[in-house]
C-alpha positions as CSV (number, residue, x, y, z in Angstrom):
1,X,30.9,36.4,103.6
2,X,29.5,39.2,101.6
3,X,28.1,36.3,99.0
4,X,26.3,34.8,102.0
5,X,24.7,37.8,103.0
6,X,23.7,38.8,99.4
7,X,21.7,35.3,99.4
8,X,20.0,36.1,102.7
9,X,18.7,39.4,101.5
10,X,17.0,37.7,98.7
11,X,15.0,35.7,100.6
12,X,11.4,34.8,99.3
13,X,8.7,35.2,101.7
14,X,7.7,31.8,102.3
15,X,11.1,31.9,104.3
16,X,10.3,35.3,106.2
17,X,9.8,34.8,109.8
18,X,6.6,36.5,109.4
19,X,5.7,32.8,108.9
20,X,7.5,30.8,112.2
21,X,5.4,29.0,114.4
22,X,2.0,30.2,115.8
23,X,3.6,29.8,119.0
24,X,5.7,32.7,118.6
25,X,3.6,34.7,116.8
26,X,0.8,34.9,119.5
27,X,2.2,34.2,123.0
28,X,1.5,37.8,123.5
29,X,-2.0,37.9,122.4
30,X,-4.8,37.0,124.9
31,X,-5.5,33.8,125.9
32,X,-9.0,34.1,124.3
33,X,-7.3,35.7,120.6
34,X,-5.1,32.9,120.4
35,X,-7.4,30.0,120.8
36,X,-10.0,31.5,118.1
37,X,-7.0,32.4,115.9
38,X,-5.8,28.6,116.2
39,X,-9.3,27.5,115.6
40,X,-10.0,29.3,112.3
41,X,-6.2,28.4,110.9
42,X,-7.0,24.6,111.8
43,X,-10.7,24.4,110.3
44,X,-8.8,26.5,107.1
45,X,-5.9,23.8,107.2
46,X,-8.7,21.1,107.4
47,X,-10.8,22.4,104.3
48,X,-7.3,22.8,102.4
49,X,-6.5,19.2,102.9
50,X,-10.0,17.6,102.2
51,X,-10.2,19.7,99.4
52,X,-6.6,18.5,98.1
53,X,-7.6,14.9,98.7
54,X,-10.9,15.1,96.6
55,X,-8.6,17.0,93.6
56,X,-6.3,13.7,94.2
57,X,-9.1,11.2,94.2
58,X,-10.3,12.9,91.0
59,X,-7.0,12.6,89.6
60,X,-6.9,9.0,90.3
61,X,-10.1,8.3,88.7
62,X,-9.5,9.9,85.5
63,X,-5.8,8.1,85.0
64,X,-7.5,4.9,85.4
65,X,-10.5,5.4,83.2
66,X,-8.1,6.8,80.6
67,X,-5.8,3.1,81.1
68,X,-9.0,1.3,81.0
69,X,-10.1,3.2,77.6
70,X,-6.5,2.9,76.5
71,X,-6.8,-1.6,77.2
72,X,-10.0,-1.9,75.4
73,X,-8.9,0.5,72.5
74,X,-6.1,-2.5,71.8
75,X,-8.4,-5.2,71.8
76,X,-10.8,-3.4,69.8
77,X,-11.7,-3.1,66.2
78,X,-13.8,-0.2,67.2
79,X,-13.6,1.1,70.7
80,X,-16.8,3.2,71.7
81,X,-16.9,4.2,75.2
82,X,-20.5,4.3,75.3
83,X,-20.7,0.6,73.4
84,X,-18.7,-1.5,75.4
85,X,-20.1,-5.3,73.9
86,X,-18.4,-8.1,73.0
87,X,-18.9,-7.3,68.9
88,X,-16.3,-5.4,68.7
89,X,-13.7,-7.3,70.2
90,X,-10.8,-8.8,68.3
91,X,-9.8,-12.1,69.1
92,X,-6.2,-11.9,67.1
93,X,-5.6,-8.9,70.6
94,X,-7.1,-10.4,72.9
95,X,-4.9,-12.2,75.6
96,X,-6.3,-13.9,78.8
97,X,-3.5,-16.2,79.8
98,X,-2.3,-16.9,76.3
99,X,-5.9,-18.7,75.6
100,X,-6.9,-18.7,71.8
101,X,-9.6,-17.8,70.6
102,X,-11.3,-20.9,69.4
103,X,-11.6,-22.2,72.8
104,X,-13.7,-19.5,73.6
105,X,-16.0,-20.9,70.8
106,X,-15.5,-24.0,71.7
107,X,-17.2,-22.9,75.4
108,X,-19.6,-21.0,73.7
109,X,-20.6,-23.7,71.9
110,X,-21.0,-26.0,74.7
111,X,-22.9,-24.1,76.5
112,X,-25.6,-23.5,73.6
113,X,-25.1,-27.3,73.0
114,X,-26.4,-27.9,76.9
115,X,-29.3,-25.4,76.4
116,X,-30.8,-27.4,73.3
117,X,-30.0,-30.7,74.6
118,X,-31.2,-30.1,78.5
119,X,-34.1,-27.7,77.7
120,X,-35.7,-30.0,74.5
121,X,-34.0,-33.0,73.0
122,X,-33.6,-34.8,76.7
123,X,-36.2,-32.9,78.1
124,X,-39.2,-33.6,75.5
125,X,-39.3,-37.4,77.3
126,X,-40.1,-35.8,80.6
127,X,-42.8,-33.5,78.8
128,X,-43.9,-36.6,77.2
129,X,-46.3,-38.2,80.0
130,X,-47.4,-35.0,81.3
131,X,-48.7,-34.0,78.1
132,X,-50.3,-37.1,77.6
133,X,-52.4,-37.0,81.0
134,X,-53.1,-33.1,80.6
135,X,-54.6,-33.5,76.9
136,X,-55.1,-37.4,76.4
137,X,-52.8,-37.6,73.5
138,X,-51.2,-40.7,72.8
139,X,-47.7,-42.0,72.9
140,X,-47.7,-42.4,68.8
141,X,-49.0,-38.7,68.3
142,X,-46.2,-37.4,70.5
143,X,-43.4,-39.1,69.0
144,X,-44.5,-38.0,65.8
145,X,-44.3,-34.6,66.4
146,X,-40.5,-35.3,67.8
147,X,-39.9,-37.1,64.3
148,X,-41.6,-34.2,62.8
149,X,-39.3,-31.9,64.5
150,X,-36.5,-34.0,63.2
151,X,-37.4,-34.1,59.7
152,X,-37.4,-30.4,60.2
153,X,-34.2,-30.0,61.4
154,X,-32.7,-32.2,58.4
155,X,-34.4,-30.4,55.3
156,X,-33.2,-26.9,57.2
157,X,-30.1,-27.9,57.2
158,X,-28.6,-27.4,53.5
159,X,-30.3,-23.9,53.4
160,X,-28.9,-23.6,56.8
161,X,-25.1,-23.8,56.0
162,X,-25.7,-21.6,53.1
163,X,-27.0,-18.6,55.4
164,X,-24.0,-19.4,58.0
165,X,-21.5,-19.1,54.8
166,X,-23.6,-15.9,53.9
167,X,-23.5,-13.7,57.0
168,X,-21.7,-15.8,59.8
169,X,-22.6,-17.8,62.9
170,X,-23.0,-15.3,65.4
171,X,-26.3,-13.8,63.4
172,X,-27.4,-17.1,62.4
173,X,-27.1,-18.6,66.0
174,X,-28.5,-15.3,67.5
175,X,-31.7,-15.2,65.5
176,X,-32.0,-18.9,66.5
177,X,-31.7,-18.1,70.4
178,X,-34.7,-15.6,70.0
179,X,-36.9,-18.1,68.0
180,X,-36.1,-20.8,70.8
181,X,-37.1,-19.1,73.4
182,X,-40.0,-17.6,71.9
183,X,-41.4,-21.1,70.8
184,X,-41.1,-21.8,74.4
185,X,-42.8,-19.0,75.2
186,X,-45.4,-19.5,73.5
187,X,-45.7,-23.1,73.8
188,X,-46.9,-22.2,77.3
189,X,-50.0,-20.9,75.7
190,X,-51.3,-23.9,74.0
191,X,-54.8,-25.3,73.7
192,X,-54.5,-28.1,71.3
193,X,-52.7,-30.2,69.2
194,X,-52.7,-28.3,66.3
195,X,-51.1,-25.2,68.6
196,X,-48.5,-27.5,70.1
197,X,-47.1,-29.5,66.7
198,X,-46.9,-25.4,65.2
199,X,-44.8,-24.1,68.6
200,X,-42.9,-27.1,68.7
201,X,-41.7,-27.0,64.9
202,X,-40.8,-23.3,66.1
203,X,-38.9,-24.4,69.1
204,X,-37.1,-27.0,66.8
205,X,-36.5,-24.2,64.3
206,X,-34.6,-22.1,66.6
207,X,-32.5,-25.3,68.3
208,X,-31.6,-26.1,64.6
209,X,-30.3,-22.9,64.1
210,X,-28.6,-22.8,67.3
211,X,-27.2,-25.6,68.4
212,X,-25.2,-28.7,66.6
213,X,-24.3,-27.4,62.6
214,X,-24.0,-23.9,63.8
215,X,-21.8,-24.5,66.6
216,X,-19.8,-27.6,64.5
217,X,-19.1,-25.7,62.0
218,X,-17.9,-22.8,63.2
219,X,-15.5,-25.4,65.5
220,X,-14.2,-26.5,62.2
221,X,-13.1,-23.2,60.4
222,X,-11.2,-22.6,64.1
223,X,-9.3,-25.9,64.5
224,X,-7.4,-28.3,62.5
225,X,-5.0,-30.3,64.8
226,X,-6.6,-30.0,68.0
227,X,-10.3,-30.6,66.1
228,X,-11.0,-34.2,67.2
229,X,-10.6,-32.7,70.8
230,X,-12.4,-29.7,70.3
231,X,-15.6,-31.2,68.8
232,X,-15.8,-33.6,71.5
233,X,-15.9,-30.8,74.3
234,X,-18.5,-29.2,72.4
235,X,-20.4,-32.3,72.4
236,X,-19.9,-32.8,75.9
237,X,-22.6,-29.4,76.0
238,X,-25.1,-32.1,74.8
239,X,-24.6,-34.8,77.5
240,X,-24.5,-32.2,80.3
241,X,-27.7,-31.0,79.0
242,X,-28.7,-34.3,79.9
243,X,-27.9,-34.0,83.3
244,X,-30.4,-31.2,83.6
245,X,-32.9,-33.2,83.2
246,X,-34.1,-34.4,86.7
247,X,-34.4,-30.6,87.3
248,X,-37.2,-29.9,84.3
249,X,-38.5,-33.5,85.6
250,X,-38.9,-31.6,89.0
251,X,-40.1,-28.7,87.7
252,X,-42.7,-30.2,85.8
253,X,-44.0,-32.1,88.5
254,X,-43.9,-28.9,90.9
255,X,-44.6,-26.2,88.8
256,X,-46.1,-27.4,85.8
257,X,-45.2,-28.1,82.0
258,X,-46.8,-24.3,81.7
259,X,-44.6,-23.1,84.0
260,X,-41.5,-24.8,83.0
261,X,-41.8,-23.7,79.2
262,X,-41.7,-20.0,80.4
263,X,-38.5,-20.4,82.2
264,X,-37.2,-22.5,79.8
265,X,-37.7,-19.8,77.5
266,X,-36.2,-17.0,79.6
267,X,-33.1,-19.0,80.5
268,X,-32.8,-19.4,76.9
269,X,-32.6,-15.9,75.8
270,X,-30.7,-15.1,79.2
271,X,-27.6,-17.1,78.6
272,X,-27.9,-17.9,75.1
273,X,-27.5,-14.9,73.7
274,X,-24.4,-13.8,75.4
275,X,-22.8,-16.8,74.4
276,X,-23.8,-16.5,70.7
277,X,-22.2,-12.4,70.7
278,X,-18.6,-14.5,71.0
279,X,-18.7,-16.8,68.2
280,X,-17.0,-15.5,65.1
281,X,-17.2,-17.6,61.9
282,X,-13.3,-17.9,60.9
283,X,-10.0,-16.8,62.2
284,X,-8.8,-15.6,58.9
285,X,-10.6,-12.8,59.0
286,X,-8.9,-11.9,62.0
287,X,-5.5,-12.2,61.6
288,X,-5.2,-15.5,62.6
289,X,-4.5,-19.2,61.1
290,X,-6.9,-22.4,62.3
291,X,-5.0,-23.5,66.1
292,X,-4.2,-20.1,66.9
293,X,-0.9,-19.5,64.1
294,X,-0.9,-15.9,63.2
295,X,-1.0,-14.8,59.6
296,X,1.9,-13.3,58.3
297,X,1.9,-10.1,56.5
298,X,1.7,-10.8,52.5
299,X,4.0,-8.4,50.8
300,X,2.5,-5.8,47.7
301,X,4.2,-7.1,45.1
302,X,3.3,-10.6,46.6
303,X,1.9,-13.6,43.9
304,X,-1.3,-15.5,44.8
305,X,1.2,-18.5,44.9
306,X,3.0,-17.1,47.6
307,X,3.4,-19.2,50.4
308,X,2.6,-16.5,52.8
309,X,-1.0,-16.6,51.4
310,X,-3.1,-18.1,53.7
311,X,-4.9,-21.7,51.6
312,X,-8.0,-23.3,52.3
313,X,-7.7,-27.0,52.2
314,X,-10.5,-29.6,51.5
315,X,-13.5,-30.1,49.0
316,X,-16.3,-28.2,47.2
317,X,-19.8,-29.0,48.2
318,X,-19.9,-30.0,44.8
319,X,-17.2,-32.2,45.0
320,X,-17.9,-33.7,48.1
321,X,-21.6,-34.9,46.9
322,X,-19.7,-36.7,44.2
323,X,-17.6,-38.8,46.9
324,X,-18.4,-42.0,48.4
325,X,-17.2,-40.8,51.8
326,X,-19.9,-38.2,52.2
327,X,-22.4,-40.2,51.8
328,X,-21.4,-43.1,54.0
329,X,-20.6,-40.7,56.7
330,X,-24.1,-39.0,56.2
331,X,-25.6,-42.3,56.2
332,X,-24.0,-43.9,59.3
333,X,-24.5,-40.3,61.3
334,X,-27.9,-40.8,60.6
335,X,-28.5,-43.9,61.4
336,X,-27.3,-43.5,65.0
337,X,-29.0,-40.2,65.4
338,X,-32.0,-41.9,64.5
339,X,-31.6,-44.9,67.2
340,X,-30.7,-42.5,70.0
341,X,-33.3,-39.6,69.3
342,X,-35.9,-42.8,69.3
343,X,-34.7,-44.1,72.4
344,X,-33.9,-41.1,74.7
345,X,-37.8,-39.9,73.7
346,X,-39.2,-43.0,75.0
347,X,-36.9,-43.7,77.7
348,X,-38.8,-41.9,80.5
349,X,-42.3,-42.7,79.3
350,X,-41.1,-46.3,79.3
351,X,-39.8,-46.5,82.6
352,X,-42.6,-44.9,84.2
353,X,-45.5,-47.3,82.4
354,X,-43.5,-50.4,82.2
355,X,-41.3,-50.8,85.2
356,X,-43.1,-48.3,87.8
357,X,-40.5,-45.3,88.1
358,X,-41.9,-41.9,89.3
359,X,-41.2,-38.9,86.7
360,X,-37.9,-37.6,88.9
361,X,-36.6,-41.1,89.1
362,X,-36.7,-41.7,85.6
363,X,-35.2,-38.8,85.1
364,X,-32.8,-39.8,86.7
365,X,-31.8,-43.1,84.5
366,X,-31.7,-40.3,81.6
367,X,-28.9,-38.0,83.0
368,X,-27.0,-41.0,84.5
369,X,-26.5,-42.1,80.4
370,X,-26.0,-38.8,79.4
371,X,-23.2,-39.0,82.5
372,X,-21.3,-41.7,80.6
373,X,-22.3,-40.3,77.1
374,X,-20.2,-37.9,78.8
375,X,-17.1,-40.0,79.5
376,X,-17.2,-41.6,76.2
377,X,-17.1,-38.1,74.3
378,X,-13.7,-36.8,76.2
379,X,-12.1,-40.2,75.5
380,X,-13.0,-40.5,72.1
381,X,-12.0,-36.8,71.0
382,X,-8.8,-37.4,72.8
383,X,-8.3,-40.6,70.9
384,X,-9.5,-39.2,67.8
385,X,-6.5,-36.5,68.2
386,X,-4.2,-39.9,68.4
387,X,-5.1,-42.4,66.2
388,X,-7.0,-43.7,63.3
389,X,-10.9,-41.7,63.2
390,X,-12.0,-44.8,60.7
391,X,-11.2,-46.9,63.2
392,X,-12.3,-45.3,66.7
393,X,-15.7,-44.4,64.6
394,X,-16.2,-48.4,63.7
395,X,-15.0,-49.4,67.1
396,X,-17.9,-46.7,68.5
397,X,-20.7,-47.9,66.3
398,X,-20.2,-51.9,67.1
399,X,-20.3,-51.2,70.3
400,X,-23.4,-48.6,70.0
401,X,-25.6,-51.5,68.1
402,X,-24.8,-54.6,70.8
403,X,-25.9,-52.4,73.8
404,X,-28.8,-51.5,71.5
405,X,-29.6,-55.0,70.7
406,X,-28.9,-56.1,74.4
């Protein structure tokens, strides 16, 4: 009993009845006490708990800035708060879904493939009789400056592929994005011939840089079994490009070519330029093997002729200019380039002069071939995963030159 008592005596004063209920405290007090008293302990009790739910909210806030610094620091190389881009970010960490890497390339890449097909190669057919009725220009003069272009593009290329080995795709394709969309820009400025040939070999410029060998060949370092497949989505950016074209024939007819230029232009640097911040020019330098294998780690006292050493397969440039192959693909690539270029320049021009088709309509044939370009791209990358290239490619080009000669 005396042990029970001892811990009474010790009480603390939260549990002194100095602190029961109000009630009790003030049922002798005036009527007009109590209520003020109960007033100013409630407004008190009511500034206590919005102040302890603002501390709390504060609380909150910080632990899940801190867990989203701490998620971004992972799948960094270097995490700055203040710098949050998409340089920084390491594809070997970075996990949405278990989706590698390369396929965000390859998505990358097909947008930028859409914006140089749909905004210039495609398009320049529907610019085609608008230009001629606003400056008299003929038919011959315009499709020289697309050959121009095109000749252009081909004696950039070699120098091209050395600056992409040099300091990567993402700069490369970056810088090409800017001087796209400001030939555009200032193609909407134009007075003569002279002006328009000089833009449009700017324009061209920038598409080279952007679009098919950059975007290709940064596919390439990222894929080897799945490559067939992943080249053909890219592609597939080129015949949806197509499909834009009833809108830049609408545009032009609404708006302008003037008009349409300048928001060509902005839509390039718009979307571009994001999309060229995610390419990254080879997996090795991230940790990672072509398809997504990780590298393993090479020990010190590791020889070069260890297997754990990551090998690059395939030729020299050197080497490959000495093969047969090169050249027969070169030539054959060529060749079809050159048919289709000459035909999807002419096609709209033709349709409206020869057979009556308004501008829209015409447009309209255009993105209905890029449509089934489209269909013929996923099938042949996924049979090009399957079975013999040699023989899919022969198949492809047979069938190319009878609907040609047709």
């Amino acid at each position: 009993m005396s042990r029970h008592r001892d811990v009474s005596d010790h009480r603390t004063p939260v549990d002194q009845p100095s602190l029961r209920p109000l009630s009790e405290k003030t049922k002798t007090l005036p009527s007009s006490v109590t209520s003020t008293l109960k007033t100013s302990i409630s407004t008190y009790q009511g500034e206590h708990d919005g102040e302890k739910k603002r501390q709390e909210s504060q609380a909150n806030s910080q632990l899940r800035w801190q867990r989203f610094v701490a998620t971004w620091s992972r799948n960094t190389d270097k995490f700055n708060v203040g710098q949050l881009n998409l340089t920084n970010i390491n594809p070997a960490n970075i996990n949405f879904k278990n989706i590698f890497w390369g396929w965000w390339i390859v998505g990358a890449g097909m947008g930028l493939q859409l914006l140089v097909a749909g905004l210039m190669m495609q398009a320049y057919g529907a610019y085609e009789p608008i230009l001629q009725e606003s400056f008299g220009w003929s038919k011959t003069t315009l499709s020289t400056v697309y050959s121009l272009q095109r000749l252009q593009s081909g004696v950039v290329a070699p120098f091209q592929g050395v600056l992409l080995t040099r300091f990567g795709a993402k700069r490369i394709i970056s810088i090409g994005v800017v001087v796209f969309a400001t030939g555009f820009w200032g193609l909407s400025y134009i007075q003569n011939l002279t002006g328009f040939i000089v833009l449009f070999l700017v324009i061209g410029l920038g598409a080279t840089c952007t679009g098919f060998l950059s975007v290709t060949t940064t596919v390439v370092n990222w894929f080897e079994r799945r490559r067939a497949s992943a080249l053909s989505l890219v592609s597939v950016g080129m015949s949806v490009g197509g499909l834009l074209v009833p809108t830049i024939a609408w545009l032009l007819a609404t708006q302008g070519w003037r008009v349409t230029a300048r928001v060509s232009g902005v839509l390039i640097l718009i979307i571009g330029l994001p999309l060229a911040r995610l390419m990254r020019s080879r997996p090795e330098a991230y940790g990672l093997r072509p398809d997504g294998a990780p590298i393993q780690e090479i020990p010190t006292n590791a020889s070069t002729t260890s297997p754990n050493v990551p090998e690059v397969d395939g030729l020299t440039v050197t080497q490959a200019l000495r093969t047969r192959a090169f050249w027969f693909i070169s030539l054959g690539h060529a060749s079809a380039e050159s048919v289709v270029s000459a035909v999807s320049v002419h096609t709209v021009s033709h349709l409206q002069a020869s057979l009556g088709y308004s501008l829209t309509r015409a447009a309209s044939v255009v993105a209905l071939m890029t449509a089934l370009s489209l269909v013929g791209q996923l099938l042949g990358g996924y049979l090009g995963d399957s079975f013999n290239k040699r023989m899919i490619a022969t198949g492809a080009m047979i069938a190319h030159a009878t609907a040609i000669l047709a």
